[in-house]
PDB file of N, CA, C and O in Angstrom:
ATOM      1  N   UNK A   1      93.658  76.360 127.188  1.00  0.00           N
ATOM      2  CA  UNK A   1      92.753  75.288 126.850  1.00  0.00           C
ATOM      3  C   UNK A   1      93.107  74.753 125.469  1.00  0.00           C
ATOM      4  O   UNK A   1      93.005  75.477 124.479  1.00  0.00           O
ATOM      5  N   UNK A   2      93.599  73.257 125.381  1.00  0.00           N
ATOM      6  CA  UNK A   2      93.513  72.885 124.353  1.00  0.00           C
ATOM      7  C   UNK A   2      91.966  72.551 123.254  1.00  0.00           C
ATOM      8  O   UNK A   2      90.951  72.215 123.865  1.00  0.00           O
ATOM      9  N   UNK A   3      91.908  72.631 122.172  1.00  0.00           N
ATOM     10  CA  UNK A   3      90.760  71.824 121.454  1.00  0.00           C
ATOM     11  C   UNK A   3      91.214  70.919 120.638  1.00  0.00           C
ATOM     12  O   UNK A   3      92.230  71.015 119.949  1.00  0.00           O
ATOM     13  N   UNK A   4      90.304  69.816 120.710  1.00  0.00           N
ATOM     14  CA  UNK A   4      90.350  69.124 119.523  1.00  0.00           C
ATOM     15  C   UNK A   4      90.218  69.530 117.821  1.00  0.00           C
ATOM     16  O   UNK A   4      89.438  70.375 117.382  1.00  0.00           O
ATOM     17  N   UNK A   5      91.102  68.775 117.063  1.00  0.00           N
ATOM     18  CA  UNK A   5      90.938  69.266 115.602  1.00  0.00           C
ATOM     19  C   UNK A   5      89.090  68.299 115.534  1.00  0.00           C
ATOM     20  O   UNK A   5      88.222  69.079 115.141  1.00  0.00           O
ATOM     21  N   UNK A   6      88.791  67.510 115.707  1.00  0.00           N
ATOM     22  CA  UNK A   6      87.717  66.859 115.371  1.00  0.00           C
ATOM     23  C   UNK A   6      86.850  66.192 116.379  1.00  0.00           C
ATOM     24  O   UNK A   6      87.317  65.484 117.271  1.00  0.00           O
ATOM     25  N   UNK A   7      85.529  66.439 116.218  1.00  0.00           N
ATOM     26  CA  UNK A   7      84.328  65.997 116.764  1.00  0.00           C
ATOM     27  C   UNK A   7      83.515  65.261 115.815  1.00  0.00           C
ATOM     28  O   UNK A   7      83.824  65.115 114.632  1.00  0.00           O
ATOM     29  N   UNK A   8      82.360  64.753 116.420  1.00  0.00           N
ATOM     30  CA  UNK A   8      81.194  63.995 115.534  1.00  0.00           C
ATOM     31  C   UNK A   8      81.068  65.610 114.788  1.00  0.00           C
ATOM     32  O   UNK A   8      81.651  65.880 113.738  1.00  0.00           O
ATOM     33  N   UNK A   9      80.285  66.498 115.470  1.00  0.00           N
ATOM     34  CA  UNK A   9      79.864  67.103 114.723  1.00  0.00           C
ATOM     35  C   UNK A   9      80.577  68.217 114.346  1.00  0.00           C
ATOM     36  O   UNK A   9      79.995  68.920 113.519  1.00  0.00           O
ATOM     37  N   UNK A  10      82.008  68.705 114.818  1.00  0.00           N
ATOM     38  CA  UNK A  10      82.721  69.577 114.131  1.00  0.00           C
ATOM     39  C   UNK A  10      84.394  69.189 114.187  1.00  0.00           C
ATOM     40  O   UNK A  10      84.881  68.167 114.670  1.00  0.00           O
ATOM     41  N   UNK A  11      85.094  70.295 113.558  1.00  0.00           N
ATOM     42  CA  UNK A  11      86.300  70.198 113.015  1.00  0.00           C
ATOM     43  C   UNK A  11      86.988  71.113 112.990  1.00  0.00           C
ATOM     44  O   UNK A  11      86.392  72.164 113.227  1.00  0.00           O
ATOM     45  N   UNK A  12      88.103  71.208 112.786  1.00  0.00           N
ATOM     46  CA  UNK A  12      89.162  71.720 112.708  1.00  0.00           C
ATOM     47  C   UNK A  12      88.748  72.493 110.947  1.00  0.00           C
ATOM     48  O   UNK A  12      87.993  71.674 110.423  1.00  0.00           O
ATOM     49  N   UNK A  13      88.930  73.458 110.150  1.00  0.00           N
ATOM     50  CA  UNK A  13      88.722  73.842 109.222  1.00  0.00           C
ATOM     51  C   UNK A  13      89.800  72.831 107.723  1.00  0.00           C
ATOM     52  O   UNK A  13      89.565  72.575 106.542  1.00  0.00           O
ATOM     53  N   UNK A  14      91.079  72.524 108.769  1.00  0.00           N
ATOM     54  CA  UNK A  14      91.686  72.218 107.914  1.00  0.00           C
ATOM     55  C   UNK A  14      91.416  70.473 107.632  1.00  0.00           C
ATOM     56  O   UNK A  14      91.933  69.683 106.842  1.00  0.00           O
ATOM     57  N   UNK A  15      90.781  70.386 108.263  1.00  0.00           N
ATOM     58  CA  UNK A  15      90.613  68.585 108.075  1.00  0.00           C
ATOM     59  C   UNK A  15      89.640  68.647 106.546  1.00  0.00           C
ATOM     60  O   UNK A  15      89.832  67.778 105.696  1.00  0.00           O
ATOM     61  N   UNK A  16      88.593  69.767 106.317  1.00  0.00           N
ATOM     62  CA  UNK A  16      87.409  69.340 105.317  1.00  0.00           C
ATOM     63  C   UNK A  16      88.313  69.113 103.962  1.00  0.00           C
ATOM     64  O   UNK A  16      89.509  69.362 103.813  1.00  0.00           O
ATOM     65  N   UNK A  17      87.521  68.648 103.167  1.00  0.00           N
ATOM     66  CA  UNK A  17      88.046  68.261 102.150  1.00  0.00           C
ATOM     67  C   UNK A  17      87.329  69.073 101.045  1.00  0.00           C
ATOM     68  O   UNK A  17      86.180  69.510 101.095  1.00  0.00           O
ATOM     69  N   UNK A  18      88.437  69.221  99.795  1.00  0.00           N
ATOM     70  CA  UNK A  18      86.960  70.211  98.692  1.00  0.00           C
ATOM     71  C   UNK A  18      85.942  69.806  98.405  1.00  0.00           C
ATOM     72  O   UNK A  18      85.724  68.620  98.159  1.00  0.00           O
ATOM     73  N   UNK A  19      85.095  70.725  98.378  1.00  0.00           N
ATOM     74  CA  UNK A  19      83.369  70.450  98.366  1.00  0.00           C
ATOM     75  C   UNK A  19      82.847  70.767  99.698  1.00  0.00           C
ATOM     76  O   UNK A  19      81.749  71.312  99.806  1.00  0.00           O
ATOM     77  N   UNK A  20      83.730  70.390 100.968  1.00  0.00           N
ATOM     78  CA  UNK A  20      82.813  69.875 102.080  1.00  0.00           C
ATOM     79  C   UNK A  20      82.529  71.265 102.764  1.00  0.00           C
ATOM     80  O   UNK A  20      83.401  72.131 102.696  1.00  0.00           O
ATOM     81  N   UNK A  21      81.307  71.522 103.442  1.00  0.00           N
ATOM     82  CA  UNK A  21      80.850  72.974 103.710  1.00  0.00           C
ATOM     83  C   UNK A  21      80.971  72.703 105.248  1.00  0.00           C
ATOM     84  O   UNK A  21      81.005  71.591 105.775  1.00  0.00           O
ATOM     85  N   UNK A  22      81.031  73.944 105.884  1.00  0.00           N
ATOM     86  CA  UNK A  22      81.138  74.279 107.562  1.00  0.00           C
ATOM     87  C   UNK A  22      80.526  75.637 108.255  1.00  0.00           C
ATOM     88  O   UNK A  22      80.684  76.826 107.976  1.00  0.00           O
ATOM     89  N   UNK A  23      80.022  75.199 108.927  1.00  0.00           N
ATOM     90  CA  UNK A  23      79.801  76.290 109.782  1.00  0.00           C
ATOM     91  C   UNK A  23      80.724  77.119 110.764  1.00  0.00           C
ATOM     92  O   UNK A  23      80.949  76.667 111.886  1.00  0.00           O
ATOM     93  N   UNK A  24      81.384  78.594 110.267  1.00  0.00           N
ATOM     94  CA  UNK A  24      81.878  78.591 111.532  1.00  0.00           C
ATOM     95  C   UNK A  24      81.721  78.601 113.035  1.00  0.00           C
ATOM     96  O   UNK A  24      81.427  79.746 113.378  1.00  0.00           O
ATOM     97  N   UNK A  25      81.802  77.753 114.104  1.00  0.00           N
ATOM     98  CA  UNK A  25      81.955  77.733 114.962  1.00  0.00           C
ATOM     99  C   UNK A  25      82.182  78.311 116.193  1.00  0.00           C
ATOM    100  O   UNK A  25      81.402  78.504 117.126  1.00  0.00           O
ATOM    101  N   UNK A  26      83.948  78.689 116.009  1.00  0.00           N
ATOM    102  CA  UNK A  26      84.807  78.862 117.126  1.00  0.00           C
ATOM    103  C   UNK A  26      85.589  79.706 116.096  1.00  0.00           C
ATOM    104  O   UNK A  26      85.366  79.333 114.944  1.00  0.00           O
ATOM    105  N   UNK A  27      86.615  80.947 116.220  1.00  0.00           N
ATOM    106  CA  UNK A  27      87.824  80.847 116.027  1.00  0.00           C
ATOM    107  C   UNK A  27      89.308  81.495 117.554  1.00  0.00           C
ATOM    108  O   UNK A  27      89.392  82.357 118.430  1.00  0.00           O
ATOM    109  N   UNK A  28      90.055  80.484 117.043  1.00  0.00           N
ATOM    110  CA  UNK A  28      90.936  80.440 118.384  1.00  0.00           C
ATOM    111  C   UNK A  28      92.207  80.713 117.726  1.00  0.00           C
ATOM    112  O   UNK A  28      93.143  79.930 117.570  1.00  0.00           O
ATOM    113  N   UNK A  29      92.100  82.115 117.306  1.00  0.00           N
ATOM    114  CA  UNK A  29      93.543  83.191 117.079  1.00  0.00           C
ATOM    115  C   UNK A  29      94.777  82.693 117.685  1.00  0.00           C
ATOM    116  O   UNK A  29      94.786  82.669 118.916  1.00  0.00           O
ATOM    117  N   UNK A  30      95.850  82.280 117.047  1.00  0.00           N
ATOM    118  CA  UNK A  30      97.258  82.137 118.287  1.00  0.00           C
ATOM    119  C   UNK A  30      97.635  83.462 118.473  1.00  0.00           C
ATOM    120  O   UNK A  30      98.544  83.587 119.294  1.00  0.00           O
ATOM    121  N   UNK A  31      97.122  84.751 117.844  1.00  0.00           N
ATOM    122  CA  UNK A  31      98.331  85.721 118.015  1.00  0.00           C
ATOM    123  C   UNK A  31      96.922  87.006 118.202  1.00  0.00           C
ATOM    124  O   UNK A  31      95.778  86.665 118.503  1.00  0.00           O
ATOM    125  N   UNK A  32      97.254  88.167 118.001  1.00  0.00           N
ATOM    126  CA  UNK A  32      96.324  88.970 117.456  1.00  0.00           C
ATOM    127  C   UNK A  32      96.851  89.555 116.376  1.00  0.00           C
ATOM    128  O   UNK A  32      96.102  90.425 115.930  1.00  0.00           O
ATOM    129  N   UNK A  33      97.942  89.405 115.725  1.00  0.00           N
ATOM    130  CA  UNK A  33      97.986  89.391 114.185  1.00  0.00           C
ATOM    131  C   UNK A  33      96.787  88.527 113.248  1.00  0.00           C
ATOM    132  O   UNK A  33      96.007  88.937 112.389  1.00  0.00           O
ATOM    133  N   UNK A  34      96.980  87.366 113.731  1.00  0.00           N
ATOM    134  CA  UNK A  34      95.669  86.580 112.995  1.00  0.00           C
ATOM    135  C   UNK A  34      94.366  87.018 113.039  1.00  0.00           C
ATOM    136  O   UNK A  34      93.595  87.170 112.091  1.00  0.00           O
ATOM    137  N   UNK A  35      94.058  87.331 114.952  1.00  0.00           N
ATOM    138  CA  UNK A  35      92.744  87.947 115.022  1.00  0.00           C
ATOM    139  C   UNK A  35      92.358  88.904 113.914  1.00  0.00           C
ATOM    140  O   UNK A  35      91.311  88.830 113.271  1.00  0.00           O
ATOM    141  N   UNK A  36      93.345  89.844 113.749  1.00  0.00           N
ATOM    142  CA  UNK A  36      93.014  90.917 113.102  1.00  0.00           C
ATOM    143  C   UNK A  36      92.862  90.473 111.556  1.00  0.00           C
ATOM    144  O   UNK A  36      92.102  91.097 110.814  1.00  0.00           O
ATOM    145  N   UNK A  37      93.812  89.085 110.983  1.00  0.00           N
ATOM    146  CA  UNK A  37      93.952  88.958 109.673  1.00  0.00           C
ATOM    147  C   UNK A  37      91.946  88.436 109.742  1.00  0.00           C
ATOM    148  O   UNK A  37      91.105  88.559 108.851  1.00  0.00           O
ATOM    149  N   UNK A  38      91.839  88.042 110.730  1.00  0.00           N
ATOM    150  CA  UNK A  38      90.833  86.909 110.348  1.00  0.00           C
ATOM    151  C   UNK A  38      89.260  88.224 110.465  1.00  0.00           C
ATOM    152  O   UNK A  38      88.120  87.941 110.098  1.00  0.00           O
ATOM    153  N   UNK A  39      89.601  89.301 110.938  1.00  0.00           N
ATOM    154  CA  UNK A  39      88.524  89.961 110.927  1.00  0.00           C
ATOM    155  C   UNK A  39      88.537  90.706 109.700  1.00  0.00           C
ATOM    156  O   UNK A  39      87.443  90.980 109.207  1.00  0.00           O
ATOM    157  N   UNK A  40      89.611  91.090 109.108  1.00  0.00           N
ATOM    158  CA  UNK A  40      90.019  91.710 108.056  1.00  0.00           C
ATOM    159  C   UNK A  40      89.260  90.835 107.155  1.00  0.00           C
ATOM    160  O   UNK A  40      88.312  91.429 106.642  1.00  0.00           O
ATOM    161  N   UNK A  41      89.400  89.403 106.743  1.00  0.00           N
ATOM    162  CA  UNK A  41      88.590  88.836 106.139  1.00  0.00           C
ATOM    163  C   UNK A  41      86.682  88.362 106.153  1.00  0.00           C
ATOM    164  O   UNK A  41      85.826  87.581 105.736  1.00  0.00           O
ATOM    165  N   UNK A  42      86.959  89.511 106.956  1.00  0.00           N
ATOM    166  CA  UNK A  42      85.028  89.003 107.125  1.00  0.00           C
ATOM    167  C   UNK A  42      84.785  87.333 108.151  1.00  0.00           C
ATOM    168  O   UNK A  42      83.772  86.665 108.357  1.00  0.00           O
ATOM    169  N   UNK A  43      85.717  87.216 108.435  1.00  0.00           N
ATOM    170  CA  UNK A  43      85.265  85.292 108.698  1.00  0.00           C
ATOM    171  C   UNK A  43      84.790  85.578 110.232  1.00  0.00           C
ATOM    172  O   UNK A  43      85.536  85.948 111.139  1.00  0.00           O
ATOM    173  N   UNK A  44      83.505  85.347 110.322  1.00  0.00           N
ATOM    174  CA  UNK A  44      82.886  84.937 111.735  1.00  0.00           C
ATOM    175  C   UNK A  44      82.228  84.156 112.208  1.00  0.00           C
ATOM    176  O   UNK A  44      81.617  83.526 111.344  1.00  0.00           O
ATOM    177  N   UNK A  45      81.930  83.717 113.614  1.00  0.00           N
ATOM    178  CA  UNK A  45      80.953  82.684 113.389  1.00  0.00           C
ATOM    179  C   UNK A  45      79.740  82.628 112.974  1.00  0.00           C
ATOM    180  O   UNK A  45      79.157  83.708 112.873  1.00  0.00           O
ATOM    181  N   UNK A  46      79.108  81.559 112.666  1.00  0.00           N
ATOM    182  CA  UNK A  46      77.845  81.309 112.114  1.00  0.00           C
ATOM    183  C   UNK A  46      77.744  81.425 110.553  1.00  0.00           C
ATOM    184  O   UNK A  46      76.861  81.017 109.799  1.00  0.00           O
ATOM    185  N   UNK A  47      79.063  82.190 110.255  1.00  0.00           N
ATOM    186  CA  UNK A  47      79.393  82.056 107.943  1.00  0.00           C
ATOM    187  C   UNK A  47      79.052  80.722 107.614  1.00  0.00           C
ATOM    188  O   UNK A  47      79.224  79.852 108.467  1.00  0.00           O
ATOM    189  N   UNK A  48      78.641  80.464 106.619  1.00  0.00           N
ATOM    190  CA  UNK A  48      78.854  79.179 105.915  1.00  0.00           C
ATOM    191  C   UNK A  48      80.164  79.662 105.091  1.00  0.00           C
ATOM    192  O   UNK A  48      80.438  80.716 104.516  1.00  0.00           O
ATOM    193  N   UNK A  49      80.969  78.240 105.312  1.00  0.00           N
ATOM    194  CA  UNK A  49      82.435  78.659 104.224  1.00  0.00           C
ATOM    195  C   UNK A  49      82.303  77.386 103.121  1.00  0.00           C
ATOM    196  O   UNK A  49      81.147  76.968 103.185  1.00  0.00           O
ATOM    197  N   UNK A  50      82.759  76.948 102.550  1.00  0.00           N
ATOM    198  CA  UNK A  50      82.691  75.904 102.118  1.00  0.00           C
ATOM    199  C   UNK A  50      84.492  75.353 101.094  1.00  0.00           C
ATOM    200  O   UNK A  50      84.990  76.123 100.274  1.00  0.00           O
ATOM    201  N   UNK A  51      84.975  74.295 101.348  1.00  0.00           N
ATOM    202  CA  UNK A  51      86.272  74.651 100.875  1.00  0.00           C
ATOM    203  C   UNK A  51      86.527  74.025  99.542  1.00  0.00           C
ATOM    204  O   UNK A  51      86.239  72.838  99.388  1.00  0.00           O
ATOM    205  N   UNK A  52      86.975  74.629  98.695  1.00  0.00           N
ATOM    206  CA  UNK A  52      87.204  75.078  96.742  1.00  0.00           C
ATOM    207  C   UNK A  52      88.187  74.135  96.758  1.00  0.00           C
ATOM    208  O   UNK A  52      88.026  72.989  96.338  1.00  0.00           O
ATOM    209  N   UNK A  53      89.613  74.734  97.412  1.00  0.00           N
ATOM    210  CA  UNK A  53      91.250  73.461  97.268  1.00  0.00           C
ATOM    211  C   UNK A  53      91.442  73.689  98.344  1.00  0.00           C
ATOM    212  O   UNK A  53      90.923  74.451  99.159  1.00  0.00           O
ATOM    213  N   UNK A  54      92.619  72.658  98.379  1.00  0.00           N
ATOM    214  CA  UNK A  54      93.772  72.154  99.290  1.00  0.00           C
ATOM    215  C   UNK A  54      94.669  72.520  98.806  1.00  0.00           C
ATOM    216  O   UNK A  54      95.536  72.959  99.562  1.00  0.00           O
ATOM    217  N   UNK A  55      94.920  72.538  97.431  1.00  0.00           N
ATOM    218  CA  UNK A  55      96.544  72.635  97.429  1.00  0.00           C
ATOM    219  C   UNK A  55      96.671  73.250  95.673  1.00  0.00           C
ATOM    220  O   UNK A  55      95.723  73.043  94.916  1.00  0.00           O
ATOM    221  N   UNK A  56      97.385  73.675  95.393  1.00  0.00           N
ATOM    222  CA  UNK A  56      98.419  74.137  96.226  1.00  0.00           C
ATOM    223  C   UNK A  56      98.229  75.010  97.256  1.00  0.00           C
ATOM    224  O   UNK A  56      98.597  74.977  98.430  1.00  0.00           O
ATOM    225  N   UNK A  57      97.635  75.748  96.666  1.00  0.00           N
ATOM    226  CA  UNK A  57      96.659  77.328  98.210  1.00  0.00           C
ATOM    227  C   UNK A  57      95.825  77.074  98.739  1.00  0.00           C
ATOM    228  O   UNK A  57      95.094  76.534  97.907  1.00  0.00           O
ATOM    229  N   UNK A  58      95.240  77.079  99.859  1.00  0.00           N
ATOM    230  CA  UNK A  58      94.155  76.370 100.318  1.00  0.00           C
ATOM    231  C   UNK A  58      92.899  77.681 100.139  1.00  0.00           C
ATOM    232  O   UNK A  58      92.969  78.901 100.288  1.00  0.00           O
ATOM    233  N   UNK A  59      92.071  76.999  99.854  1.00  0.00           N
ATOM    234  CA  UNK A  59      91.237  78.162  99.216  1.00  0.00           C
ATOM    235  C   UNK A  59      89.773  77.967  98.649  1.00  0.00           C
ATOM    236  O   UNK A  59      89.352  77.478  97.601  1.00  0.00           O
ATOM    237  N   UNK A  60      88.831  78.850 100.340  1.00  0.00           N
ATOM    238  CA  UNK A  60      87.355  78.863 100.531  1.00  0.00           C
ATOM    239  C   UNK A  60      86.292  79.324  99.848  1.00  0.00           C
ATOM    240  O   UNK A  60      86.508  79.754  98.715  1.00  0.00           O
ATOM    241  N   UNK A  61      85.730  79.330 100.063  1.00  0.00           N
ATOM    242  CA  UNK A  61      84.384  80.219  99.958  1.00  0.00           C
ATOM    243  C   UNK A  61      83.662  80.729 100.268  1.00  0.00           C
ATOM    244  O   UNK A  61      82.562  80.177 100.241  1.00  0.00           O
ATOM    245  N   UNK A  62      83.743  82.036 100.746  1.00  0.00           N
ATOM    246  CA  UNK A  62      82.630  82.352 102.269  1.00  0.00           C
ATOM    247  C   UNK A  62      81.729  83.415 101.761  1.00  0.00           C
ATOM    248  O   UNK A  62      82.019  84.610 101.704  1.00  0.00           O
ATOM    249  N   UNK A  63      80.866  82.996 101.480  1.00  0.00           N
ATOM    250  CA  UNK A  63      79.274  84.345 100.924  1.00  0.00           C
ATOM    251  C   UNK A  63      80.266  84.104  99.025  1.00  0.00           C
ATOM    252  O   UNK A  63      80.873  83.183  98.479  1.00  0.00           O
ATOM    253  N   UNK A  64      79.979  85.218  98.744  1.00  0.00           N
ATOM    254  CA  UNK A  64      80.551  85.694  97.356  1.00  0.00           C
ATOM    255  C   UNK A  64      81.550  85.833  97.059  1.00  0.00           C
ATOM    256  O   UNK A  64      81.778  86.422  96.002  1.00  0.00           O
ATOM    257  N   UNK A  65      82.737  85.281  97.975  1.00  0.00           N
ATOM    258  CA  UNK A  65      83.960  85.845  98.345  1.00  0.00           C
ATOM    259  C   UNK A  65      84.747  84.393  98.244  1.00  0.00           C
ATOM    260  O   UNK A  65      84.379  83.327  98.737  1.00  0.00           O
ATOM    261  N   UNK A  66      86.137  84.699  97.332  1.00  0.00           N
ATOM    262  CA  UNK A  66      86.534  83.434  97.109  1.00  0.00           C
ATOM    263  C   UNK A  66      88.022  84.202  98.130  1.00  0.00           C
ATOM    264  O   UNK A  66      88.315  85.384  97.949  1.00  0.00           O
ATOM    265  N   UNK A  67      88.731  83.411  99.043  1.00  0.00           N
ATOM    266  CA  UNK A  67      89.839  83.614  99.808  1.00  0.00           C
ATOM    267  C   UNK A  67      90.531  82.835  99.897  1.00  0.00           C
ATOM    268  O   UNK A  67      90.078  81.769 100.314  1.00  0.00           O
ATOM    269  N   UNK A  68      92.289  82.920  99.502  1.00  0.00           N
ATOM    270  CA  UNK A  68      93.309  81.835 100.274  1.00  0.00           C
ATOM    271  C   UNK A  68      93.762  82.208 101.323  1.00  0.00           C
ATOM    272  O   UNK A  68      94.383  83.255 101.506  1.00  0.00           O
ATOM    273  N   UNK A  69      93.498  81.403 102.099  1.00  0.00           N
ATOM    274  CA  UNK A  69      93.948  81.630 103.328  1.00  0.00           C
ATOM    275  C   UNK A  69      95.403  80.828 103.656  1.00  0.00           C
ATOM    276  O   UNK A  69      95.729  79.721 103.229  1.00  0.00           O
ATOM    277  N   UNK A  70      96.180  81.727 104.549  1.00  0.00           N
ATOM    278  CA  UNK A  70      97.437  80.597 105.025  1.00  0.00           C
ATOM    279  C   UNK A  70      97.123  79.760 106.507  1.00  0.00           C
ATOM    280  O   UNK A  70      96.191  79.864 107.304  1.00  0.00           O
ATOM    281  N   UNK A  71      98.431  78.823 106.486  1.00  0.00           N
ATOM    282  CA  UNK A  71      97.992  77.619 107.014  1.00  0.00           C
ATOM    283  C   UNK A  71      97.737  78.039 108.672  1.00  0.00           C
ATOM    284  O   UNK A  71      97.166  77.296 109.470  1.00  0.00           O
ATOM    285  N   UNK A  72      98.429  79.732 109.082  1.00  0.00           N
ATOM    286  CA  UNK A  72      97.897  80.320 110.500  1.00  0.00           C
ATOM    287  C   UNK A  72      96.502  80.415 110.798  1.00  0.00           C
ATOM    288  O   UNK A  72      95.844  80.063 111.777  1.00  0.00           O
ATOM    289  N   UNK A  73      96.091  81.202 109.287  1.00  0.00           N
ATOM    290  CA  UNK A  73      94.777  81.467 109.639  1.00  0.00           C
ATOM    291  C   UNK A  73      93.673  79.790 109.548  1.00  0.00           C
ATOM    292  O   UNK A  73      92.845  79.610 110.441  1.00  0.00           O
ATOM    293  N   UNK A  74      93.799  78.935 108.622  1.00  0.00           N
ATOM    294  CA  UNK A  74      93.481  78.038 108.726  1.00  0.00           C
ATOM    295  C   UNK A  74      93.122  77.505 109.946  1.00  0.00           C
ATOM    296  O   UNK A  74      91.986  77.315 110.379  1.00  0.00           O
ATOM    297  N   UNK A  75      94.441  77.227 110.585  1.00  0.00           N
ATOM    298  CA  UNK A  75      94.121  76.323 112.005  1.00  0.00           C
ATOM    299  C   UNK A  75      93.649  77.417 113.351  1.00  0.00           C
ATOM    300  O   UNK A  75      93.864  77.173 114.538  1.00  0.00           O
ATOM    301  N   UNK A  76      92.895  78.777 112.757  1.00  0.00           N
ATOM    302  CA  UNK A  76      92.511  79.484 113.783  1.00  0.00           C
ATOM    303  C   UNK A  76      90.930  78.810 113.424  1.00  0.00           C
ATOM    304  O   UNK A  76      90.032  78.962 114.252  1.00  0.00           O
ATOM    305  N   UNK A  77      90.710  78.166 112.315  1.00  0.00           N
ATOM    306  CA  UNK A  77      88.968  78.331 112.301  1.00  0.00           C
ATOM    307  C   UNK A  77      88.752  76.954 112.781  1.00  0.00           C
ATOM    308  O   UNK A  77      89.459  75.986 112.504  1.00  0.00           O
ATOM    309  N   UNK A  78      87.654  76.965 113.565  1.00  0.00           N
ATOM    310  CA  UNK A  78      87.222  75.423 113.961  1.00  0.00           C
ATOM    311  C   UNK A  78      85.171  75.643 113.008  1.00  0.00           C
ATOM    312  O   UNK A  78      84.373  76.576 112.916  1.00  0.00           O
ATOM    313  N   UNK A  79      85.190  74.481 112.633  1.00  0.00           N
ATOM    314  CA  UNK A  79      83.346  75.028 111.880  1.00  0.00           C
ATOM    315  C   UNK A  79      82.869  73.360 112.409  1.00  0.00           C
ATOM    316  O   UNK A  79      83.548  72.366 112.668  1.00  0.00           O
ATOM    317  N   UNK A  80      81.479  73.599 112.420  1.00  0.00           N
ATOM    318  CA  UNK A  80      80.483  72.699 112.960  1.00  0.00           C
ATOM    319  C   UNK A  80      79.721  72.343 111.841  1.00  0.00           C
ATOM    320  O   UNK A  80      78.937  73.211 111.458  1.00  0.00           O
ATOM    321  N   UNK A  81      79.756  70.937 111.008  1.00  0.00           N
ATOM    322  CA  UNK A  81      79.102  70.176 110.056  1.00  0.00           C
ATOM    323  C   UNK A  81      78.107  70.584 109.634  1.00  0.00           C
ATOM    324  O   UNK A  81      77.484  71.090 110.568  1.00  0.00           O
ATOM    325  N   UNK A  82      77.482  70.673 108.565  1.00  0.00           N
ATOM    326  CA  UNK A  82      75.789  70.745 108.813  1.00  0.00           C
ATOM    327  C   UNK A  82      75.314  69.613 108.590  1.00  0.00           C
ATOM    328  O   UNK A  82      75.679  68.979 107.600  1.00  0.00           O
ATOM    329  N   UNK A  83      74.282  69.061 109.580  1.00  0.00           N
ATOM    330  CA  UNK A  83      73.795  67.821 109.364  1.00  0.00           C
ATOM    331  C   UNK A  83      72.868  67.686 107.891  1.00  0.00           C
ATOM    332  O   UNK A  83      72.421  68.721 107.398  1.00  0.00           O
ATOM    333  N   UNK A  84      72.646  66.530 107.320  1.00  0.00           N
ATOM    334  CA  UNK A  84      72.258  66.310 106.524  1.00  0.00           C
ATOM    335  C   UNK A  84      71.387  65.736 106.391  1.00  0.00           C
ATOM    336  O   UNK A  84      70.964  65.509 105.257  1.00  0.00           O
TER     337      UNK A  84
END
């Protein structure tokens, strides 16, 4: 099953821009190396993450916890907007 990077109300993790906050959603592991990176990091659904940079490291915020993540684990997270 493919997904879309973007919906009205959600996204692909890597589309937000800094500042912009997400709910996680979905995550859709390509491997179970990632699975495991991505559990290793605490990231599940329903976290609020919110994203710090883009670049050079891309790099969140999830609870108290500041993380760079690489661009695998990135495009494993899909998060759902919070309306405003």
């Amino acid at each position: 099953m493919r997904y879309s990077p973007f919906t009205l109300t959600g996204s692909s993790l890597k589309l937000l821009k800094p500042g912009e906050r997400g709910i996680v959603a979905r995550l859709v592991a390509a491997n179970d190396r990632i699975a495991r990176k991505l559990k290793e990091l605490g990231i599940v659904p329903g976290m609020t993450i919110r994203v710090e940079q883009r670049s050079p490291r891309f790099i969140i915020q999830a609870g108290l916890t500041r993380l760079a993540l690489s661009d695998e684990v990135i495009q494993a997270i899909y998060v759902r907007l919070p309306s405003h």
